[in-house]
C-alpha positions in Angstrom: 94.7 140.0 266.7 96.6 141.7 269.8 97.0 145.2 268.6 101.0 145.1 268.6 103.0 144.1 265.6 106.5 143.2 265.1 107.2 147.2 265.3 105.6 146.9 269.0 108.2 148.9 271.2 109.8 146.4 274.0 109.6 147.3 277.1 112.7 148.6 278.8 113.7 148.8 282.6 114.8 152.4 282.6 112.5 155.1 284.1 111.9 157.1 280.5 110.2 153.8 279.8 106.9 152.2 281.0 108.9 149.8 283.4 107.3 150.4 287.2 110.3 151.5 289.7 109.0 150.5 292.7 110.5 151.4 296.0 113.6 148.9 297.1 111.3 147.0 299.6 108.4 146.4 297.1 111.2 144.8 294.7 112.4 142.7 297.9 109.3 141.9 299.2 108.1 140.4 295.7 111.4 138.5 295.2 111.2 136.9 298.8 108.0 135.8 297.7 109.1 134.2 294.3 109.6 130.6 294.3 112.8 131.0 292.4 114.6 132.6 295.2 113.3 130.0 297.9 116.5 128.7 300.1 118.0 132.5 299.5 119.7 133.8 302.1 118.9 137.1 303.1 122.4 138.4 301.6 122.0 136.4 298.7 118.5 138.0 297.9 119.6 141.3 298.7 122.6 140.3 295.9 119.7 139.5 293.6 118.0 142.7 294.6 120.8 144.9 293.5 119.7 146.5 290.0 116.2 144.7 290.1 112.9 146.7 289.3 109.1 146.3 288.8 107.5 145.5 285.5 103.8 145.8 284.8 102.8 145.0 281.5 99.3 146.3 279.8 97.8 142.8 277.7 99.5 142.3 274.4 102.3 144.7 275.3 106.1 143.2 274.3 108.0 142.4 277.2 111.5 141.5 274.5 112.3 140.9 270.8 113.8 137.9 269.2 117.1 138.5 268.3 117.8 141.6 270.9 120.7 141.6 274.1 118.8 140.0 277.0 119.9 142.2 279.4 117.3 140.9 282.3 116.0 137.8 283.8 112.5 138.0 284.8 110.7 136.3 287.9 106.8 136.3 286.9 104.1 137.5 289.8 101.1 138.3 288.3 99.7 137.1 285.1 100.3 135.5 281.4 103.4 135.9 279.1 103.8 134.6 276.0 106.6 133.4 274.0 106.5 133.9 270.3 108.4 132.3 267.7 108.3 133.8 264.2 107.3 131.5 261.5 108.4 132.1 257.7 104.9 133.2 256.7 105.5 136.2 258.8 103.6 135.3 261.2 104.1 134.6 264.8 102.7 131.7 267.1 103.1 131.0 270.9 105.2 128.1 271.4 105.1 128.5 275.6 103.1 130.6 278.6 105.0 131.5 281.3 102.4 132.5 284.5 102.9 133.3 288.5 105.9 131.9 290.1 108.0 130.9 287.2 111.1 132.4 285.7 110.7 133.6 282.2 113.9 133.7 280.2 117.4 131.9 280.5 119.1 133.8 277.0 120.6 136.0 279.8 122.5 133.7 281.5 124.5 132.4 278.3 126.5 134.0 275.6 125.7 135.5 273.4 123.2 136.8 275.8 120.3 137.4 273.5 116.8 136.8 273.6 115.7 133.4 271.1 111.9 134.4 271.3 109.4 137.3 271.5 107.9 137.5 274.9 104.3 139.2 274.9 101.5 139.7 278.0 98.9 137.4 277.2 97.3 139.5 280.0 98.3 142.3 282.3 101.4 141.1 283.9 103.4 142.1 286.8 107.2 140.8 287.0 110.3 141.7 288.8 113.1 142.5 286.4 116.7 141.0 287.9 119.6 142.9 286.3 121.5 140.0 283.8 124.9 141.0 284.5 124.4 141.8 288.3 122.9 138.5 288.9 125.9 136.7 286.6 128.6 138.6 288.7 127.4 137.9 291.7 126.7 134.5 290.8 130.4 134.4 289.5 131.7 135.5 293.4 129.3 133.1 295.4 129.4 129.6 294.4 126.3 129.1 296.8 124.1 131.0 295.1 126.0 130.1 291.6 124.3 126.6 292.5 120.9 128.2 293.5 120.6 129.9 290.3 121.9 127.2 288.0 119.7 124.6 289.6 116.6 127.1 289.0 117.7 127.8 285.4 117.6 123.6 285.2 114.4 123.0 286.8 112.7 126.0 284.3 114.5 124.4 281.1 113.5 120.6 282.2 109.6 122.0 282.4 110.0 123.5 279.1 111.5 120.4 277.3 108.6 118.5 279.1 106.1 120.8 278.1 107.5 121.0 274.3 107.6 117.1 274.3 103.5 117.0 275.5 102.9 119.2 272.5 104.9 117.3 270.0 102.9 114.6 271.0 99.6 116.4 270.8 100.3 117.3 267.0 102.1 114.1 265.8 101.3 111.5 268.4 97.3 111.7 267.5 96.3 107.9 266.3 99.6 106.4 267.4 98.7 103.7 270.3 
């Protein structure tokens, strides 16, 4: 059992909240570091910087909810998230952990612009929160980074859909030859 429930408060960037604002050149410094901004320009990741803050999650703590406005993308640096899916018995079950270096999320980049899982630390967990709509306006005014950003979102969905497709054949594919 991990001690939060479906009433498990997410976790908002906003200072009231248990989101980590870390001075501007911590938040910079981390997303340099990220692969996902690798072949960023300095004014590109200073674009990607605007609106961005620190997340640091306690283990088991909600990051999102199914089903809510996914106002954020996230850039993992430290640690284990889940994603949940709900199953009709009530119950949840983790279809996907995302760890160091990889995006988590891409319901923020496309309309309706809400979250299609639970996300959950698996373990403490530090990521850098990007600000949705910043990072889809600038995108929207640089076609460079528009590119970056959309070849990222690419590469993270293509490891998922690989990743899905090793489990599929891990429950179903047992016996074939």
């Amino acid at each position: 059992h991990h001690g939060g429930g479906r009433g498990h408060r997410p976790v908002r960037c906003r200072d009231r909240w248990r989101c980590t604002v870390s001075a501007a050149s911590d938040v910079r410094t981390l997303l340099a570091a990220h692969p996902f901004t690798d072949g960023c320009s300095a004014a590109e990741l200073e674009s990607l910087a605007r609106g961005a803050r620190v997340v640091d999650l306690a283990p088991w703590e909600l990051l999102f909810h199914e089903g809510r406005p996914a106002t954020h993308a996230y850039l993992v640096v430290a640690g284990q998230i889940g994603l949940e899916l709900h199953v009709p018995n009530g119950g949840s079950v983790v279809v996907a952990t995302v760890g160091p270096g990889e995006l988590l999320g891409w319901s923020w980049l496309l309309p309706p612009h809400t979250w299609r899982f639970d996300a959950r630390a698996r373990s403490a967990a530090r990521l850098v929160a990007l600000d949705a709509g910043e990072v889809r306006s600038t995108c929207a005014a640089d076609p460079a980074l528009d590119r970056l950003v959309t070849h990222r979102m690419l590469e993270t969905l293509a490891a998922r859909l690989e990743a899905t497709r090793h489990q599929l054949i891990d429950v179903y594919g047992r016996g074939v030859t």
